[in-house]
N, C-alpha and C positions, 0 to 999 in steps of 0.2 A: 821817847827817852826810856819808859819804864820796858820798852823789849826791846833794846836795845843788844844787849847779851844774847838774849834766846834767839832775835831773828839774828845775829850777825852767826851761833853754831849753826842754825838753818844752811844758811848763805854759804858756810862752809862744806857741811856734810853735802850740800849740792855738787860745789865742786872736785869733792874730796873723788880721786881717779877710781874705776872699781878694780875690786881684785882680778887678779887675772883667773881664766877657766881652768880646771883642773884638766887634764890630757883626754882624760876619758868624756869630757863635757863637750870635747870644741866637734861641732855640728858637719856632720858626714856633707860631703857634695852630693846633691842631688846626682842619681846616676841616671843615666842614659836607657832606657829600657832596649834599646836597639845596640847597646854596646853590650857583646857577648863572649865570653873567653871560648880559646879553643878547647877547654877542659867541659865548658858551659854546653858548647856544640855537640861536641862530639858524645858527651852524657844524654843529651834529648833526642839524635837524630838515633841513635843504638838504642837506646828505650823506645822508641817508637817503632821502632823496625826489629829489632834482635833482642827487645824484650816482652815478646809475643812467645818465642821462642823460649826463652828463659822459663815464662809463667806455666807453658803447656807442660818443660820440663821438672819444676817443681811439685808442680799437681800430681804428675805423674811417678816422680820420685817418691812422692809422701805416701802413695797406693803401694807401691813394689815394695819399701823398706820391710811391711809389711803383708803382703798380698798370699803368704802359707794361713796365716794367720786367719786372714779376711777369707779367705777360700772354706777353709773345716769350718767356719760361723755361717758362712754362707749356703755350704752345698752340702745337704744331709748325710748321705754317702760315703763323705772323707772321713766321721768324725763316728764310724762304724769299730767296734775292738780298740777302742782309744786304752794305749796304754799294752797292748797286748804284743807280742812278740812271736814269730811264726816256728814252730815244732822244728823247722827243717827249711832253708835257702834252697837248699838243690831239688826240695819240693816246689818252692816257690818257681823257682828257673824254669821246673819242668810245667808248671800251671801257664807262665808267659811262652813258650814255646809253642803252647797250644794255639793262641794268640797270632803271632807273630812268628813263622819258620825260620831257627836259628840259619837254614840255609841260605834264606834271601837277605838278612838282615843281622844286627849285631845288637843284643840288649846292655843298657848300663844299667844296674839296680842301685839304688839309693835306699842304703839303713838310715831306718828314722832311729835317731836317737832316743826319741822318749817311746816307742812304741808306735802303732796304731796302723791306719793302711798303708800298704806299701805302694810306691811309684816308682815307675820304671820309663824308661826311655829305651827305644825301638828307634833304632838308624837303617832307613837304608838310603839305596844309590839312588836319588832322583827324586828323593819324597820327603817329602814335609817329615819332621820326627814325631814320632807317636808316643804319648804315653798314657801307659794304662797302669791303673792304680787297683789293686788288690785287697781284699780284706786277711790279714793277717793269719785269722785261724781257719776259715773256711775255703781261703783264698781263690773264692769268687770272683771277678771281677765288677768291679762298683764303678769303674769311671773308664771311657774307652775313646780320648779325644788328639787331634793331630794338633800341631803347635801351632798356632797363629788363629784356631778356631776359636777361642776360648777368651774371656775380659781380661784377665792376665797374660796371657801371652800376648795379645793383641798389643797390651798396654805396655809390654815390654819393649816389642819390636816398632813402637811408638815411640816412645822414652830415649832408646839405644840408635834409631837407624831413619828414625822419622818414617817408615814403613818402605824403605829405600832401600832396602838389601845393603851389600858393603859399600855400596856410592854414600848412602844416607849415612853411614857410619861415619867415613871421610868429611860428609860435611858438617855431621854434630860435633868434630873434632875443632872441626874451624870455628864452625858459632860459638865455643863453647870457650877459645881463645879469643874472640871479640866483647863475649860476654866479659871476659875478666879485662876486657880494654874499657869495659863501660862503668863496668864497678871501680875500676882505680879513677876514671873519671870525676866520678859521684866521691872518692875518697878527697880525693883532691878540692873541689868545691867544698865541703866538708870542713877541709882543715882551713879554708881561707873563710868559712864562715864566723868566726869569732874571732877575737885577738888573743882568748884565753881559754883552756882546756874546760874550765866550770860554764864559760861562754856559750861553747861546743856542744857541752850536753845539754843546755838548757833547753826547758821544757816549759813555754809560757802559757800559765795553769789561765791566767788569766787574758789572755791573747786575745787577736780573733776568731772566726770560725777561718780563713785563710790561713793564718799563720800559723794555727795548731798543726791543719793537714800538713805546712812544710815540714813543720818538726817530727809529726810522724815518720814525714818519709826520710830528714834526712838523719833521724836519730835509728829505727829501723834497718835503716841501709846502714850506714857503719857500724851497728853487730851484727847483722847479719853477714855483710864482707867480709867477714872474718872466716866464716863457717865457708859462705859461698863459694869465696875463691879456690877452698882446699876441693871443695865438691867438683870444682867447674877445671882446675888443672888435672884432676884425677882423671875425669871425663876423656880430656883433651888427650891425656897420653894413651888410654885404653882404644880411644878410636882413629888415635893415629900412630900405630905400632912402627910403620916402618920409619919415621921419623925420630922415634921416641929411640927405639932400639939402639941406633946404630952411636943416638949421642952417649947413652951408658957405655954401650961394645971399645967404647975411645979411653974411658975409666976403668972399669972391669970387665972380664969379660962374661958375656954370656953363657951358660951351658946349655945345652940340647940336649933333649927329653931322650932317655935311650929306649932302639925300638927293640928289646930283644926273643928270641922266638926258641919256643920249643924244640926239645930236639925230635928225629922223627918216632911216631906210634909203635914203627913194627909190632900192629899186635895188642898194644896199651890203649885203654881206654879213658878217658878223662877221667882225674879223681873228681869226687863230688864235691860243687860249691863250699858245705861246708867244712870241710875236710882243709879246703884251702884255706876257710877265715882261720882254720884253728892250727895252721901254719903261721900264719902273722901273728897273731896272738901270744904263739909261742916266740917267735923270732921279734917281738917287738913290744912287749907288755907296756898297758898303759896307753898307747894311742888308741884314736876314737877310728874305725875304719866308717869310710863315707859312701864308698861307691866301690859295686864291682861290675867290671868288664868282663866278662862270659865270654871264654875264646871261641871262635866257630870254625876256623882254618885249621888244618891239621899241625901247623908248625907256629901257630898262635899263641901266645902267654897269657895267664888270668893278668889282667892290668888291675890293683886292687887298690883305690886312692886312699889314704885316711889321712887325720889330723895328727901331727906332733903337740906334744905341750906348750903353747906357748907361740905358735903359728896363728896370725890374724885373721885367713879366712877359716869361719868355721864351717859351711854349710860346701863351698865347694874349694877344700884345702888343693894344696900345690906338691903335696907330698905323697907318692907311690911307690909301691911295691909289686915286682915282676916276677909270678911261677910258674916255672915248667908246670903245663897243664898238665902231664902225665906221673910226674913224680914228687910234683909239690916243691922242686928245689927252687933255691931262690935265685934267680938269675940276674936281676938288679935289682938295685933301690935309691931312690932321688928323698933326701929328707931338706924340705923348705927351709930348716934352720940354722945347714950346715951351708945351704947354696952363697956362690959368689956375692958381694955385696950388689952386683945391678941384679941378681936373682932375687934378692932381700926386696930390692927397691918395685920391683915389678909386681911383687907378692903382696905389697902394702896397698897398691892401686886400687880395686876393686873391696878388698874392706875399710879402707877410709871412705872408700865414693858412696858406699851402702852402711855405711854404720856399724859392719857388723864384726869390726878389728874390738869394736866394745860392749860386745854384748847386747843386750835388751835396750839398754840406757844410749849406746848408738844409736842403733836403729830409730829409737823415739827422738832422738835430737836431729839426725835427718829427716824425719817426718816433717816435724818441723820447719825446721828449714826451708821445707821443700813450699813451703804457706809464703814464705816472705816475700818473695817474686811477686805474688797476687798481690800484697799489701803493697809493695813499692810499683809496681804497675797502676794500680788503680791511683794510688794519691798523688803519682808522678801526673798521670792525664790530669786531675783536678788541677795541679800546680799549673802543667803546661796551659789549661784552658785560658786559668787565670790571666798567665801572662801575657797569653796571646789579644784578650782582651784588651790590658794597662797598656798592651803595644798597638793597637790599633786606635783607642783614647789619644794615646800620645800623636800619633800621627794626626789624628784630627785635629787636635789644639795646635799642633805648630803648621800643620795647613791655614789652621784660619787667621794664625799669627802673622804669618807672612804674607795671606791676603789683606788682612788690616794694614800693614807695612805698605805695603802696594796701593792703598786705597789714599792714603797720604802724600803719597811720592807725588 
């Protein structure tokens, strides 16, 4: 009698119905570890295969962004007259002639902008290109090596052609459109992993040791896809020009590099290199000149490349200037900032891909970049191993499940 009250609320609150779950509460189906999306697929089987490829190119990227840099730190020679500026070019021309006979061959010189030894590049028909590097006031030669001999070069022609000549080109074109089929992949997984944007980023401080490394890889992979993919289309269009071209030539057209040529000697002698910069100079104040072409044919032009203001590549700009090698007159000029809009588009390619449309602060955010591939490669196998595990687990427990099943029958 005396709990009568108390036990009949008891009685109640027993059977009182409970609240219903809140949306976020009601308990996921267990999933199938052998159920796998075609987004799921095609992210592991290209990771495993075409992101080997990926890694060697990031590594490789992160060296090149930089690799003038690591070159003068590394090899004592380069970093000779640092700073210094040579008395006279067409002294300099005449020191690589010695070199290299402008008869057999065709020199491109390369002004350093801030000073220091100069490098030059020797073409000829059948041979590897040479370049020999100069010291500035005594213009000695300090470094005297063919292209492809050297950790940079090597690493280049690694990087760009997989050591493939123009095949290898064609094919880094291809990977390199696979590669961005793998990364929208991983994009895609990505967005299906949370139901909400704060979901998406989260970073579970307190996790496991498993589920950290997904989170590295898959919060790493979508910043990094951001950068990657601009790296990896860039690739794609510079190694497959004849595809890339023809779809801009349908929107704007292309223009073609004019070849034009000196009129004949009768008699005239080439003016001297410098004589020529200080024709541009005059005819062009303010731009950075990059590179000169040294004519060797008698009806040949100084080809003289430099940078406009405001042109993205810096180191090997899009923009020339052509003179009569005997009179110094100006016979054409191509300026990168007036060209067609697919000229605009073609000229972005190669400093977006290398960083160096911005500067120093480029270059270092490709560098970069170029690590992330290693970090998503390596926690991608930890991930896969994983799973490969929980999936061969599962198979065992529903093997034994269905012998038990059997053992009753």
């Amino acid at each position: 009698m005396f709990g009568d009250h108390k036990g009949g609320g008891e009685l109640a609150e027993a059977h009182r119905p409970a609240a219903p779950r809140a949306a976020s509460d009601k308990p996921r189906k267990k999933k199938n570890p052998q159920q796998v999306s075609l987004a799921g697929r095609i992210h592991k089987w290209a990771g495993l295969t075409i992101g080997v490829i990926l890694l060697m190119c990031g590594l490789t990227g992160s060296y090149l962004a930089f690799y003038p840099e690591i070159e003068r730190a590394a090899i004592a020679p380069l970093r000779q007259s640092a700073g210094q500026q040579p008395a006279s070019y067409e002294a300099v021309y005449q020191a690589l002639s010695q070199v290299g006979s402008p008869a057999e061959g065709r020199w491109n010189i390369e002004l350093p902008g801030d000073g220091g030894v100069i490098t030059s590049r020797y073409g000829r028909r059948g041979s590897p290109n040479r370049m020999v590097s100069l010291d500035p006031v005594t213009l000695d030669v300090v470094r005297d090596v063919e292209w492809g001999s050297t950790v940079s070069t090597w690493v280049y022609e690694l990087h760009y052609r997989l050591l493939l000549g123009r095949s290898g080109a064609t094919l880094m074109g291809v990977l390199a459109l696979a590669s961005m089929t793998m990364l929208i992949a991983g994009i895609v997984l990505w967005w299906r992993s949370g139901r909400t944007a704060a979901a998406r980023m989260k970073y579970h401080v307190n996790g496991t040791a498993e589920r950290k490394i997904y989170d590295v890889h898959r919060l790493s992979g979508v910043i990094g896809s951001a950068f990657l993919l601009i790296i990896l289309a860039t690739a794609a269009a510079m190694s497959l020009p004849d595809q890339v071209k023809p779809v801009l030539s349908a929107f704007s057209p292309i223009v073609k590099s004019p070849d034009p040529e000196s009129a004949p000697a009768n008699g005239r002698a080439r003016i001297p290199l410098d004589q020529a910069l200080a024709v541009v100079r005059a005819e062009m104040p303010g731009v950075d000149i990059r590179w000169v072409q040294v004519p060797t044919e008698e009806t040949a032009s100084y080809a003289i490349r430099f940078r406009d203001p405001g042109e993205p590549n810096r180191r090997f700009p899009k923009s020339y200037i052509w003179l009569d090698q005997y009179s110094g007159a100006v016979l054409a000029v191509r300026r990168e900032t007036q060209g067609t809009a697919s000229d605009r588009i073609l000229g972005w390619f190669y400093p977006l891909h290398s960083g160096q449309a911005f500067g120093i602060w480029g270059r270092a955010i490709v560098a970069l970049i170029g690590l992330f591939p290693l970090l998503l490669f390596v926690t991608g196998i930890i991930r896969w191993r994983g799973k490969a595990s929980r999936l061969a687990a599962y198979k065992r427990s529903t093997a034994a499940a269905a012998a038990r099943r059997n053992t009753h029958l």
